[in-house]
Every structure is written in C-alpha cells, then in structure tokens.
C-alpha positions as CSV (number, residue, x, y, z in Angstrom):
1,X,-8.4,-9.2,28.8
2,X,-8.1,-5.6,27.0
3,X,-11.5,-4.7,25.1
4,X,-11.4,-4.9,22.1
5,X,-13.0,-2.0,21.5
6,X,-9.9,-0.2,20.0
7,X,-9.8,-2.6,17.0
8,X,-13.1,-0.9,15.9
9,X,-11.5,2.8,16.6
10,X,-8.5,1.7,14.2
11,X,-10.3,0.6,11.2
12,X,-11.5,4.2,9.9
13,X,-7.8,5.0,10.4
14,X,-6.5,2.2,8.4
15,X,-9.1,2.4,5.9
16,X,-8.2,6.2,5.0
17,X,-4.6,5.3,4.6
18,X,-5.2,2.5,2.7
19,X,-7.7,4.3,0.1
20,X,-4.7,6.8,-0.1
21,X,-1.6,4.7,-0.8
22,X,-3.9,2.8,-3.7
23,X,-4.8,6.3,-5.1
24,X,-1.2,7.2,-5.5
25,X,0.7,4.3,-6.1
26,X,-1.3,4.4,-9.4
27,X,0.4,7.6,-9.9
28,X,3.9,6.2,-8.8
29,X,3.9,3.3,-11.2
30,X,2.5,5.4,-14.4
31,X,5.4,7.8,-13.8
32,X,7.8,5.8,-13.6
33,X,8.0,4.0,-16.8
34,X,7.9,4.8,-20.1
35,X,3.9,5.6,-21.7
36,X,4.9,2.4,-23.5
37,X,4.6,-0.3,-20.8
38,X,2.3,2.1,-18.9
39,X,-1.3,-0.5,-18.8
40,X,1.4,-3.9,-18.5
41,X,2.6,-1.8,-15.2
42,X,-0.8,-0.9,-13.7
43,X,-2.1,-4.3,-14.7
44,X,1.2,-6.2,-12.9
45,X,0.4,-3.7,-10.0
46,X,-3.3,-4.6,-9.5
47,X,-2.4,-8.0,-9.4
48,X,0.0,-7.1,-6.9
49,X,-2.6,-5.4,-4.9
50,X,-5.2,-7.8,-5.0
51,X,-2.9,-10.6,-3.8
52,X,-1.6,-8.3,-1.2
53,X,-5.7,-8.0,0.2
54,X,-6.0,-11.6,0.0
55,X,-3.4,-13.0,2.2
56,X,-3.4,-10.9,5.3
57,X,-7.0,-12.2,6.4
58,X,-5.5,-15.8,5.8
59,X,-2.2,-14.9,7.9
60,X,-3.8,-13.2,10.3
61,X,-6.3,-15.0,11.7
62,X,-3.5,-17.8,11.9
63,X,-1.9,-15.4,14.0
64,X,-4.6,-14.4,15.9
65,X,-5.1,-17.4,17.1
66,X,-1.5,-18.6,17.6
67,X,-0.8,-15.8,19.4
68,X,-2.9,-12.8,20.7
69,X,-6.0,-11.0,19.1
70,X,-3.9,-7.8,18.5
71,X,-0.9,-9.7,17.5
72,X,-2.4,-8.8,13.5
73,X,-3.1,-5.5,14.1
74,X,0.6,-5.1,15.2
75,X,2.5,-6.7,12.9
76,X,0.6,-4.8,9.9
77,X,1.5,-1.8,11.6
78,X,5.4,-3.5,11.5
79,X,5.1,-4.2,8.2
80,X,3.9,-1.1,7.0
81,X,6.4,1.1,9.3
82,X,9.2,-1.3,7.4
83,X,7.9,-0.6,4.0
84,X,7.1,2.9,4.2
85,X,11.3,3.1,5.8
86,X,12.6,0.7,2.7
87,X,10.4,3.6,0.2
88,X,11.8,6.7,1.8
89,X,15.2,4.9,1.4
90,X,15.2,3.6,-1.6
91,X,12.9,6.0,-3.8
92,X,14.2,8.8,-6.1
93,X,12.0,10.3,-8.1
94,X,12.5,10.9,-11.6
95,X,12.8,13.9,-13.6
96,X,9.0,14.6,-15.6
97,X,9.8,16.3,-19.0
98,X,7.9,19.6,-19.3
99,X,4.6,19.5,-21.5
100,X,5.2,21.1,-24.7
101,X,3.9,24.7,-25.4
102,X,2.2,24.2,-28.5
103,X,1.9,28.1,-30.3
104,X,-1.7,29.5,-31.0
C-alpha cells in the first residue's frame, strides 16, 4: 500500500488554489452584472460556495471507502480539470466602461 504521505504534500497546494479561485470569482461575478443585482449575485454565489465545501467531505469519504483512499483526491482533480476546460470554453469577458474623468 502507497504511503500516504503525498496526501499531506497536496494540501498546501490545494489550499493555495482554493484561497485563489474564491478571491477572484468574487471579482468575476461583480463584473459581470449590472451594480444593480451586484449583493443578490455575491450572496447566490456564497451560497454556492458554501454548499460546494459541504458535500465533497460527504462524497468523498463514500468514495474512499468504496473504492481507494486516493480515489477523492483524484476525481477533485477531474472535476476541477473539467471545470477550469468548460470556463476557458465558455467565458468571454465583458467590455468594463472607462471610469469617468471628472474635471478639477
């Protein structure tokens, strides 16, 4: 049986990545509506984000012990390789207006 010392190695790695994509999906959702809607949008997307940190531990430790104990650790790295392809696909960025020069 492989150590599982490698699990330990990943989480800094995961961690950083994760503390970065929250940072700047903030950023993508306030963007990309109008400054109307922008607190319904950041409210919908914490919600998102909190159920999206509550059901891997609940999947994944069904997993793990269906299957292998690096059967989660793979298939988030799946799931994220999928996602991150579907964003690159799918994204286009919008236009952001200029501020205005205001005179002095």
């Amino acid at each position: 049986m492989p150590s599982p010392l490698w699990l330990f190695l990943i989480a800094p790695i995961s961690s950083t990545f994760n503390g970065l994509s929250l940072a700047n999906m903030g950023g993508l959702l306030s963007r990309s509506v109008a400054p109307q809607v922008q607190g319904e949008i950041l409210g919908i997307g914490s919600s998102i984000a909190a159920l999206a940190n509550s059901l891997p531990p609940l999947i994944g430790g069904f997993v793990a012990a269906s299957f292998a104990p690096e059967a989660p650790v793979l298939g988030a790295a799946l799931t994220m390789f999928l996602a991150w392809l579907i964003f690159t696909l799918t994204f286009r960025r919008a236009p952001v207006p200029a501020p205005a020069v205001t005179g002095v």
